[in-house]
FIVODREN-283034 format. One record per residue (C-alpha): residue in one letter; x, y, z. Coordinates in nm, 2 decimals, decimal comma, padded with zeros to 4 digits, always signed. Layout:
N
- a;X;Y;Z
...
This chain:
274
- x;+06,42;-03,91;+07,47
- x;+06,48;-03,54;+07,59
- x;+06,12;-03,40;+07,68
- x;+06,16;-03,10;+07,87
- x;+05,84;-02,91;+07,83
- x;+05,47;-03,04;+07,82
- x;+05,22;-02,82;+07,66
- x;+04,86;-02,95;+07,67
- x;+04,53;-02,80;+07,52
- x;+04,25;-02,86;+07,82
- x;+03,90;-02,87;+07,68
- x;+03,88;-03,24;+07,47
- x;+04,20;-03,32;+07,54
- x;+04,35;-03,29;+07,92
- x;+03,97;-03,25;+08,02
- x;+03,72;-03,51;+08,00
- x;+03,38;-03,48;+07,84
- x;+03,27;-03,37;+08,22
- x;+03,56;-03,09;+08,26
- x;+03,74;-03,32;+08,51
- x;+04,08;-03,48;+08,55
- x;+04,25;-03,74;+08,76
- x;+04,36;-03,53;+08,98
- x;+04,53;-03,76;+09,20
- x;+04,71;-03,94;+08,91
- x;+04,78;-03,63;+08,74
- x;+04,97;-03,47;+09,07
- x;+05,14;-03,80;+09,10
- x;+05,32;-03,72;+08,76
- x;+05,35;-03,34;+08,85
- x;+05,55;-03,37;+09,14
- x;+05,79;-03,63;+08,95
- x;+05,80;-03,37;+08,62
- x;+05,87;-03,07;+08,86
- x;+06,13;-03,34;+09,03
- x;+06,29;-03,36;+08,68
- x;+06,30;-03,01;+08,58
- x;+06,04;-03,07;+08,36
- x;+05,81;-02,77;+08,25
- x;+05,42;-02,83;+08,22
- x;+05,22;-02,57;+08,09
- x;+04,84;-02,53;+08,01
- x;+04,80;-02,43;+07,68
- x;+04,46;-02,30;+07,57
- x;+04,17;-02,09;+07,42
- x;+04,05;-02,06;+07,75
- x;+04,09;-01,73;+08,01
- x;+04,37;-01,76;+08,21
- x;+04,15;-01,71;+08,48
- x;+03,97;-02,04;+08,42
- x;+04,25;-02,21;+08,34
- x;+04,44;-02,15;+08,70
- x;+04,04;-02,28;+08,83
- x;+04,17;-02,61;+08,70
- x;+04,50;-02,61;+08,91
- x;+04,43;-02,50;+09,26
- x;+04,69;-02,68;+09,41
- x;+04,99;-02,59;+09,17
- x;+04,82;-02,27;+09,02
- x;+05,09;-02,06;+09,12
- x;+05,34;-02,28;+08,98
- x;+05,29;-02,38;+08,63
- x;+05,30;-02,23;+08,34
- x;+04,97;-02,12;+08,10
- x;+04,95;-02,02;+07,71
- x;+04,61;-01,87;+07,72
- x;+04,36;-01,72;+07,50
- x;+04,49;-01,92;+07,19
- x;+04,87;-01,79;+07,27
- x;+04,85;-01,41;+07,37
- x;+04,87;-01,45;+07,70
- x;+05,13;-01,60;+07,85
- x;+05,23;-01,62;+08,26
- x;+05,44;-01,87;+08,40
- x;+05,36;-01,91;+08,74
- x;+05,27;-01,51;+08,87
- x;+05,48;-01,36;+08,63
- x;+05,37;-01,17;+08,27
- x;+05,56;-01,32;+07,97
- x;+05,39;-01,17;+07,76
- x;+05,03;-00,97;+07,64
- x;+04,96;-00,92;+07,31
- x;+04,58;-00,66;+07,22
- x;+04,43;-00,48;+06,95
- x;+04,49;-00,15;+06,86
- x;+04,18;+00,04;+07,05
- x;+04,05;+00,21;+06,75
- x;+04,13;-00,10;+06,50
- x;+03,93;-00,31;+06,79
- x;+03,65;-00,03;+06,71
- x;+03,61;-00,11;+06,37
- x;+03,61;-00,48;+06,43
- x;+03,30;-00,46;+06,67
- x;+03,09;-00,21;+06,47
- x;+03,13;-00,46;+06,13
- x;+03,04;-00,74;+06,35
- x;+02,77;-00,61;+06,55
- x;+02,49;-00,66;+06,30
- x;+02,52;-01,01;+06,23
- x;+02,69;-01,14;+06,58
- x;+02,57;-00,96;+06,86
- x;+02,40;-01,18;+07,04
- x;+02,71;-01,40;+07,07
- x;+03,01;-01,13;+07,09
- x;+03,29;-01,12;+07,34
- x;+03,55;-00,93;+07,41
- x;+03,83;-01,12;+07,63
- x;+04,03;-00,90;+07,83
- x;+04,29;-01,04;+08,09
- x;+04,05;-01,07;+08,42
- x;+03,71;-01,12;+08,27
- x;+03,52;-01,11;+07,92
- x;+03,30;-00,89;+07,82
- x;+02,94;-00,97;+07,68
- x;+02,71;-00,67;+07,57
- x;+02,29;-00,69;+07,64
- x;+02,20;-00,87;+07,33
- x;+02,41;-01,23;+07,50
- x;+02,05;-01,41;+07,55
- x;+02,01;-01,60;+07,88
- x;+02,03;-01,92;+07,78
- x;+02,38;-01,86;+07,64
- x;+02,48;-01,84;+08,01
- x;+02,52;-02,16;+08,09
- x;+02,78;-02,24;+07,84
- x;+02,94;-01,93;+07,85
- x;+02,97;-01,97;+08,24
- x;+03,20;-02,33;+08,17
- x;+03,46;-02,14;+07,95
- x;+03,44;-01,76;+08,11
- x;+03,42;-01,81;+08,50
- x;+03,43;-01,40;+08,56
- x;+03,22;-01,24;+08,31
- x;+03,07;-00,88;+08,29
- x;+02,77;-00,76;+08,11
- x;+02,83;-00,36;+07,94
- x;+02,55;-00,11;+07,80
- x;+02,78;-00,09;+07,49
- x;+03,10;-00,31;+07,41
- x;+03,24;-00,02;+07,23
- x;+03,27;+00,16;+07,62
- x;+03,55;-00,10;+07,69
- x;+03,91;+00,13;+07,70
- x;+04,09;-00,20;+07,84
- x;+04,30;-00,44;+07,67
- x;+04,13;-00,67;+07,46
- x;+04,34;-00,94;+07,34
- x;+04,08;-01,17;+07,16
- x;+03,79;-01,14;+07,01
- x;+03,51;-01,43;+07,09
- x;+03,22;-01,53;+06,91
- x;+02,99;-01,82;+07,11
- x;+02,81;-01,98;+06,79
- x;+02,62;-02,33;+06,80
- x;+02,82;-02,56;+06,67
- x;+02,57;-02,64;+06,35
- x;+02,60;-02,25;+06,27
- x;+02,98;-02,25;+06,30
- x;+03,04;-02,33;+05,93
- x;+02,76;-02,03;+05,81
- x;+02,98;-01,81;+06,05
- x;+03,30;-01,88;+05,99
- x;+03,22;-01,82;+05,61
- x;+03,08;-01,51;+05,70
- x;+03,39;-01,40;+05,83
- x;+03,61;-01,54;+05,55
- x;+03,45;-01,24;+05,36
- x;+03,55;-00,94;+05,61
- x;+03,82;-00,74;+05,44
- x;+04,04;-00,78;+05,75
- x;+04,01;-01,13;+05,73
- x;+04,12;-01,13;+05,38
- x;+04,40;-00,90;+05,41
- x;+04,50;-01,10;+05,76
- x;+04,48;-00,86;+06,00
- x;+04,33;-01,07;+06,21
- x;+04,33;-01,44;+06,24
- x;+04,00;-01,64;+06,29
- x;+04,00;-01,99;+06,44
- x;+03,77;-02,26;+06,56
- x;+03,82;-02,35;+06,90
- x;+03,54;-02,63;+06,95
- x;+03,21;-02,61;+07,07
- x;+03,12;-02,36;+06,85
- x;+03,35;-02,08;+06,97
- x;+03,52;-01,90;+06,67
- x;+03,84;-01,68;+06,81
- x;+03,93;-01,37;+06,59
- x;+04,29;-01,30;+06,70
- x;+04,61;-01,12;+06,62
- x;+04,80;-01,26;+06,29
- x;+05,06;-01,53;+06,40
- x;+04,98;-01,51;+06,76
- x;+04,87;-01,90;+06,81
- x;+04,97;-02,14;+07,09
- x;+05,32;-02,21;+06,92
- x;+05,36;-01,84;+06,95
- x;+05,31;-01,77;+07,28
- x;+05,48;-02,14;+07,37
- x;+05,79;-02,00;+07,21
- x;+05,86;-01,73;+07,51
- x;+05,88;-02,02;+07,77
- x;+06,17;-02,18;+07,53
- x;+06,34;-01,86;+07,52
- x;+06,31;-01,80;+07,91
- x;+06,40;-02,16;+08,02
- x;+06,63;-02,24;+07,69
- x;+06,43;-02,52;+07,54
- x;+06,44;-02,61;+07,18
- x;+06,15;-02,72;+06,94
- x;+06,30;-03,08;+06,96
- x;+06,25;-03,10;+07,34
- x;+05,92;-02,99;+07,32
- x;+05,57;-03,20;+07,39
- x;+05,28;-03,06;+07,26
- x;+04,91;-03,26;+07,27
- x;+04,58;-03,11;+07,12
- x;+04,25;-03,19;+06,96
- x;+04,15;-02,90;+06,72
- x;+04,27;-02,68;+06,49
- x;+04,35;-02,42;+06,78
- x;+04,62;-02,66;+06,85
- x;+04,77;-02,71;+06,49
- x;+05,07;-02,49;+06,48
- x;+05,24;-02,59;+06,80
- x;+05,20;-02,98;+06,72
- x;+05,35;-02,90;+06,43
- x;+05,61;-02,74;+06,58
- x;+05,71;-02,93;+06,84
- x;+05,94;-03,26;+06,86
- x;+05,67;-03,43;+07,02
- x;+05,35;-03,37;+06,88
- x;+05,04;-03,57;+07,00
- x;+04,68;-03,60;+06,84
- x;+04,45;-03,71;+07,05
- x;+04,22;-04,00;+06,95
- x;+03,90;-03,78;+06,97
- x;+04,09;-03,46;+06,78
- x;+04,03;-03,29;+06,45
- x;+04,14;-03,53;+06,11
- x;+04,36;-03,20;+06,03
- x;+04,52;-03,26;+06,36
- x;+04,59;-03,59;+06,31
- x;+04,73;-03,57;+05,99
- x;+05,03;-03,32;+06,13
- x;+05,08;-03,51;+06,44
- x;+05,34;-03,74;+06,46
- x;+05,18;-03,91;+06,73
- x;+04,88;-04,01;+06,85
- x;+04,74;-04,09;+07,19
- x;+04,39;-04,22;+07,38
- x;+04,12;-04,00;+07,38
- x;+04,03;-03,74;+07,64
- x;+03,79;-03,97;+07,85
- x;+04,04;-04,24;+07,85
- x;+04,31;-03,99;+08,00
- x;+04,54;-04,00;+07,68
- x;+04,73;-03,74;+07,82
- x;+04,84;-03,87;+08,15
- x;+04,93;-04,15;+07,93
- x;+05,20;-03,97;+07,77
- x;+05,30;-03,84;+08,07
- x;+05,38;-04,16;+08,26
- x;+05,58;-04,26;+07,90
- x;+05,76;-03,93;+07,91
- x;+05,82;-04,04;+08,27
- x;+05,94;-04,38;+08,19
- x;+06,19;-04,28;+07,97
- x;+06,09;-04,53;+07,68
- x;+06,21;-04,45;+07,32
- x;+05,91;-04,57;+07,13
- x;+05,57;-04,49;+07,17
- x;+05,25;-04,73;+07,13
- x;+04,89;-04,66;+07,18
């Protein structure tokens, strides 16, 4: 086995239910991986700003994929950043607006944006995934880069939405990407820019190939880079879709799964068993 980059997905899958770790098992392993050379990188829908909340102790040090794969740092250093054209972005909010104001977000690199019509007790849920938000008069007002476009549905409205969506001319002519991320967030993002996309700057910087690549994930967020890489772990509590394009499978989240693979990866075994 040559594993020389760990890419994990954090909410259902590195995170339990509660939105904690083992921390002190999971350092254990770091300071061994980081011993070997080997890279570990958050890879998420998430903020990168509540991602790093996760890491306080090696924060500056690892590497993130955030906001479904535009936005990708490793360590304090801007790989890459990919937004919407302003006036494109425009468009997008104006058709949306009618039907999805009360749960639109725009997610720019140090906070998302949530216009008047977020009701209050969306906050609470919103808080978990968006630890620095901002409330505008009028979303339209934002002249920032916005790489990702956020809608905070309940999860028994998710499939009315995302149909919805599926009839936007955008959406048809792919100009924009829509995903479900779990717990009722559907993403609207860039075309192709996904986790394995924004995984596949840290292989050019640090020279790591597909095949030397371990990738674990629970939802369909996670799809193309378990699919892409070498390793590619399912988690026990993920997605059937995920499943059936993983060649592996692990524990679920609340059974720490992932810390699992680790201490195989670790090991240095050749076959791996549940």
């Amino acid at each position: 086995m040559s594993v020389k980059l760990i890419a994990v997905d954090m909410d259902s899958t590195f995170l339990k239910t509660d939105k904690t770790y083992n921390k002190p098992r999971f350092l254990k392993q770091y300071a061994e991986l980081k011993k070997r050379g080997i890279h570990f990188v958050a890879a998420s829908g998430n903020p990168l700003y509540t991602l790093k909340q996760y890491f306080p102790e090696i924060g500056n040090e690892i590497a993130y994929v955030a906001e479904n794969g535009v936005y990708v740092m490793d360590g304090d250093t801007e790989i890459n950043y990919s937004a919407f054209q302003p006036e494109f972005l425009k468009q997008i909010i104006a058709d949306l607006h009618p039907d999805f104001a009360e749960c639109m977000l725009l997610c720019a690199k140090h906070c998302g944006y949530m216009g008047p019509e977020i009701p209050e007790q969306s906050l609470a849920k919103l808080n978990i995934y968006f630890k620095k938000l901002q409330q505008v008069a009028d979303l339209q007002s934002i002249d920032e880069p916005i790489c990702k476009v956020t809608l905070n549905t309940y999860p028994s409205d998710e499939p009315a939405a995302l149909a919805l969506l599926k009839t936007k001319s955008y959406v048809i002519e792919q100009q924009v990407n829509i995903v479900s991320s779990g717990f009722g967030f559907i993403d609207l993002i860039l075309p192709n820019k996904h986790k394995a996309f924004g995984l596949s700057f840290l292989q050019k910087k640090w020279g790591i190939t597909d095949a030397e690549m371990l990738t674990i994930g629970d939802n369909y967020n996670d799809l193309q880079m378990v699919q892409q890489a070498g390793y590619g772990f399912a988690m026990a509590n993920a997605v059937p879709a995920l499943k059936q394009v993983a060649k592996y499978q692990t524990k679920s989240n609340d059974e720490e799964g992932v810390l699992d693979v680790i201490d195989w990866v670790l090991a240095g075994k050749q076959d791996w068993s549940l």
